[in-house]
C-alpha positions as CSV (number, residue, x, y, z in Angstrom):
1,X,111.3,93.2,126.9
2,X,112.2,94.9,123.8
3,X,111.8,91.9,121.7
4,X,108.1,90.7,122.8
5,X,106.7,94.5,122.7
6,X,108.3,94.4,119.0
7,X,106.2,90.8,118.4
8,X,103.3,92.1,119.7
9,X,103.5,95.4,117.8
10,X,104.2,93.6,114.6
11,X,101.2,90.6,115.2
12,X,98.8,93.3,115.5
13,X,99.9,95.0,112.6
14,X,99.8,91.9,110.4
15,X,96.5,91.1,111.8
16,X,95.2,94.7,110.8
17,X,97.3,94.3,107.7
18,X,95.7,91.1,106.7
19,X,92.3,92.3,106.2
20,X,93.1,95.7,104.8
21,X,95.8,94.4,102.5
22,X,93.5,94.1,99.3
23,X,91.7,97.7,99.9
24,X,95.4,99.4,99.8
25,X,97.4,97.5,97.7
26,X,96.7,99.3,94.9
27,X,98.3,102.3,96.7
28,X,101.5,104.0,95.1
29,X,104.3,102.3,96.7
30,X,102.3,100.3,99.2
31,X,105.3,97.5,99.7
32,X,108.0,100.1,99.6
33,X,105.8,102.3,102.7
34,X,105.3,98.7,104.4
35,X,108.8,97.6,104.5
36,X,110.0,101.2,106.2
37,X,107.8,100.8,108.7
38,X,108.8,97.8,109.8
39,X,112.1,98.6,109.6
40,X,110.7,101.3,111.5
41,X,109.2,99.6,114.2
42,X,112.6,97.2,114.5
43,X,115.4,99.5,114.2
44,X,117.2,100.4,118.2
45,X,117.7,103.8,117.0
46,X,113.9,105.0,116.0
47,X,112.3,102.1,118.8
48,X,109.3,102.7,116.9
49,X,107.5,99.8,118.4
50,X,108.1,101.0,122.0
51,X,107.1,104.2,120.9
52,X,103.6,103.0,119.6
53,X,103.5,100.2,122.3
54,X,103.4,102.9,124.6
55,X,101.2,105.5,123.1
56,X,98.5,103.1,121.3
57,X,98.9,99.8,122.2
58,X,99.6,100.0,126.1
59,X,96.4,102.4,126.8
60,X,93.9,101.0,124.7
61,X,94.7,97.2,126.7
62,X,94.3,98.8,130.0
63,X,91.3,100.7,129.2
64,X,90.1,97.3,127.8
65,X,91.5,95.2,131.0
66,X,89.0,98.1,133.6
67,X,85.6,97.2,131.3
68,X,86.4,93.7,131.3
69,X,87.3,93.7,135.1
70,X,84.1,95.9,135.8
71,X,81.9,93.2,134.1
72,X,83.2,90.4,136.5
């Protein structure tokens, strides 16, 4: 469980990353600030992608999953 919430925190941060990349690249230490958060996001002791899982990720699909179900 811990591995796929990681893959899916990560995939949506490369696909927010990947369109948003040439706006902030030019950003003081935009690859240093990029590799700690994904260290971040992987280490067991910080369980930064549960942590965001749960508080962004998680509640935004559900709210998604009731408008989608309440248009069938």
């Amino acid at each position: 469980v811990r591995w796929m919430i990681y893959l899916i925190v990560f995939s949506l941060f490369m696909v927010v990353e990947t369109f948003t990349d040439l706006l902030i690249s030019w950003f003081p230490f935009y690859y240093e600030i990029k590799m700690a958060f994904v260290i971040w996001l992987l280490s067991p002791y910080t369980r930064g992608a549960c942590l965001l899982y749960r508080k962004v990720v998680h509640p935004t699909l559900s709210r998604r999953e009731k408008v989608t179900a309440a248009w069938l």
